[in-house]
N, C-alpha and C positions, 0 to 999 in steps of 0.2 A: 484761409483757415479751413480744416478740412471738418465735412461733415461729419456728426455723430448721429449713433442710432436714438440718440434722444430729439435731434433737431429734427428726425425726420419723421420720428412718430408726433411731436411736437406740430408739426407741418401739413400733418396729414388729419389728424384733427380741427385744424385749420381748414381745410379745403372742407368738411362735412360741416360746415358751419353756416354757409351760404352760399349762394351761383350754384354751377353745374359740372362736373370737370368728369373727363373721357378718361377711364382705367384702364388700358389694352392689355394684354393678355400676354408678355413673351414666354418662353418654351425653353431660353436657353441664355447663357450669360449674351451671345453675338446678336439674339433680336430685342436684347433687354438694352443693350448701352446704342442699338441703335434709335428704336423709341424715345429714349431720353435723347436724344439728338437732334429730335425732331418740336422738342419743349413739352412735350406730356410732363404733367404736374407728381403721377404717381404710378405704378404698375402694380399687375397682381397677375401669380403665376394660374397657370389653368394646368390640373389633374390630367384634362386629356391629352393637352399636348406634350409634357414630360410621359408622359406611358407609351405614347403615340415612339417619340423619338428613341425610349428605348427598347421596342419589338412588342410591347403588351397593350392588350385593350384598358379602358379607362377603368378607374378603380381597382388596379390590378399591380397599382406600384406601392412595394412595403415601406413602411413608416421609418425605417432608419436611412431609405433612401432620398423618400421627401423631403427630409429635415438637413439631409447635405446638399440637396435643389436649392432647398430655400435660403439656407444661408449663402450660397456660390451666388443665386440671383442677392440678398439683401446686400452682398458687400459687390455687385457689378457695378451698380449705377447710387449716385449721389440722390436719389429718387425712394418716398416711402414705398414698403413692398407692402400688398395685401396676399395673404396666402388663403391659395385655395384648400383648405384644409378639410376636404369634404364629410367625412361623419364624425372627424376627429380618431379615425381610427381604436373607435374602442367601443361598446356599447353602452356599457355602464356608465355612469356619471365619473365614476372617481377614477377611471382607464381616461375618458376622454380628459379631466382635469390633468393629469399625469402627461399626458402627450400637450396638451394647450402651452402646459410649461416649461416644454420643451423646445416647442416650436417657436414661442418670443423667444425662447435663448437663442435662438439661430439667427436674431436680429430683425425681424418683420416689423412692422407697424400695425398691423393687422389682420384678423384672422376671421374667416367666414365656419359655420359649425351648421351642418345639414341635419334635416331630419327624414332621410332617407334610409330605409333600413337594408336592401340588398337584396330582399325577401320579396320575389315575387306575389307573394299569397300574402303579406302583409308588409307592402312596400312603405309605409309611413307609421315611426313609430307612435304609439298612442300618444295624445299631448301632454299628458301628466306627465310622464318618464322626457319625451323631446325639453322639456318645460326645464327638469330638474336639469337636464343633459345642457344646456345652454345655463343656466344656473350657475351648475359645475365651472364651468369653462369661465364663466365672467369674475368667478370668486381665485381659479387660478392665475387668473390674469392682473387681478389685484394686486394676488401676493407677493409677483414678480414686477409688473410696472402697470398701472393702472392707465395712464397714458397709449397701452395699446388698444384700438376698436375693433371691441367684438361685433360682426354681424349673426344676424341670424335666416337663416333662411328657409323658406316655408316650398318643398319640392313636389309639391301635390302636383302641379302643370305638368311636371315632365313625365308623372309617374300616370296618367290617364285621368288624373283626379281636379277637375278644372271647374272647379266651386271656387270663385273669387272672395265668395264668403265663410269658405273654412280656410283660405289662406290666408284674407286679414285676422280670423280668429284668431290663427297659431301667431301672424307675426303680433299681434299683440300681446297678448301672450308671451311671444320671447324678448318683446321689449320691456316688461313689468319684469322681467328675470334677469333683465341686465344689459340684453346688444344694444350697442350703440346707434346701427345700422339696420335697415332688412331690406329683405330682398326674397323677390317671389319668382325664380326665373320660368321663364314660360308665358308671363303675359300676356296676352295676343292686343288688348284694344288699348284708347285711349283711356275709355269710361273706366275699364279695369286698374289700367295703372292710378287715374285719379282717385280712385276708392282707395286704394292703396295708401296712397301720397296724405290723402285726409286722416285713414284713418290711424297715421301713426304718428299721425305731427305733433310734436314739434320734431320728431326725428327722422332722422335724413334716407332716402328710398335709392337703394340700388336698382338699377332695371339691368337686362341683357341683350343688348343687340347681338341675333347673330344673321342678320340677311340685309337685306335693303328693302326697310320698313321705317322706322322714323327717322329723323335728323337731331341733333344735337340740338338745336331750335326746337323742333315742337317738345320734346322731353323737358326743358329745362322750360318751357312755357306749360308745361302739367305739374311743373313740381318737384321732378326728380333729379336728388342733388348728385349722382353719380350713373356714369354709364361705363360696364364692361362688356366686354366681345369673349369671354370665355374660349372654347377651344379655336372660334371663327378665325383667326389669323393663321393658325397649325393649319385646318382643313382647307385654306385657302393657297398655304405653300403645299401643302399634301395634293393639292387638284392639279394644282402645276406641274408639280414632278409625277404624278400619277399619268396625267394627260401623254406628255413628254414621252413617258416608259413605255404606256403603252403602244404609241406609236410606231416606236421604234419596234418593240417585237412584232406589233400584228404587219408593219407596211415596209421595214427598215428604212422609213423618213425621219429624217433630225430637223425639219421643217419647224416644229416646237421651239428649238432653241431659239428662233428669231427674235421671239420677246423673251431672252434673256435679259438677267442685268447685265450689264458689262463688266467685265469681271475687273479693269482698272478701275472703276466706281467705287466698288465693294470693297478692293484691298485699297484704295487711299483712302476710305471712311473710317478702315480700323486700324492701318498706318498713322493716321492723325490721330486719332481717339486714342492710342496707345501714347502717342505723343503727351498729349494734353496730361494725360493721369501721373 
């Protein structure tokens, strides 16, 4: 019986329930049906690595082409999608509701709503408007399917702003407004994520790995019911081919390619995968 987009938002509310489950980050329909391959419970797209793949830096992909990302990933893999849906592309509350409603129609299960403004000189919108702006989002999401999980996400860490105590504000804050989820990406400690984890329980805390810093064990022994890697899988194929490139032009050595995949590997995983579907 083939899945539907209710079973998998259905599904995915499930997983934010209890335990811990790994969100990886694919880029493109061929690392999205390969992760689901691998038995990940869920995926969610990352901003940088779709910008990355088509020539532009991050936050610099327009909104009509997001929403045909997201639907190309929601309908690739049997798996709920979260989208990285970074400021909801709109500033206002009723622009960002307008686009939330757009973005479940492309078939997600969930969507994350930043409060990051672009604005150097005033990179975090003030909380009263971030407050209503997440507000917005969780009342459009109703109207269409309640069923999907809004996070909310508090982006002080990445912006210089690393007061552990004004990001559990905001995520409190955007949990009395409606996310289901939050997430503070930038956290550096354990002390910090358990402040986190306390202060919004009963609801469930995103963290972001993006290096080799904790393990899925000590996270899910602090609390935190989901873990994503954000653009870290992009930057990590990008280091490869980066590495690679470079060599060849500064030394004309193809030496790189030794830890290739093998390219039989690769075309019988999507020879079979095509199979299967």
């Amino acid at each position: 019986m083939a899945i539907t987009t209710s079973d998998k938002r259905a599904e995915f509310r499930r997983l934010h329930q209890a335990g811990c489950f790994v969100i990886p980050n694919p880029w493109d329909v061929g690392s999205a049906r390969y992760l689901q391959s691998l038995g990940f419970k869920a995926l969610a797209s990352t901003s940088s690595g779709l910008a990355w793949s088509t020539g532009r830096p991050d936050n610099a992909v327009k909104l009509e082409d997001v929403l045909a990302h997201l639907a190309a990933l929601a309908a690739a893999t049997d798996l709920p999608l979260n989208a990285d849906f970074e400021g909801g592309y709109a500033r206002d509350p009723a622009g960002v509701a307008a686009n939330v409603a757009r973005a479940v129609a492309a078939g997600i299960a969930g969507l994350s709503i930043e409060d990051s403004t672009g604005d150097k000189e005033a990179p975090l919108y003030e909380l009263p408007h971030a407050v209503e702006r997440i507000r917005a989002a969780r009342a459009a999401i109703d109207r269409v399917d309640p069923t999907v999980v809004l996070v909310g996400r508090a982006e002080g860490f990445l912006v210089g702003r690393t007061d552990v105590g004004d990001a559990i504000a905001r995520l409190v804050a955007y949990a009395e407004a409606g996310a289901d989820c939050l997430y503070a990406p930038g956290l550096r400690t354990a002390d910090e994520i358990s402040a986190v984890v306390k202060a919004v329980a009963p609801k469930p805390v995103n963290v972001l790995v993006g290096g080799p810093t904790f393990t899925v064990a000590e996270l899910a022994a602090l609390g935190v019911r989901r873990i994503s890697v954000g653009g870290a899988m992009a930057r990590t194929a990008w280091g490869a081919f980066m590495r690679v490139a470079q060599d060849i032009a500064a030394t004309g050595s193809f030496a790189g390619f030794a830890s290739a995949a093998p390219f039989a590997e690769i075309n019988r995983f999507f020879a079979d995968d095509l199979r299967r579907r």
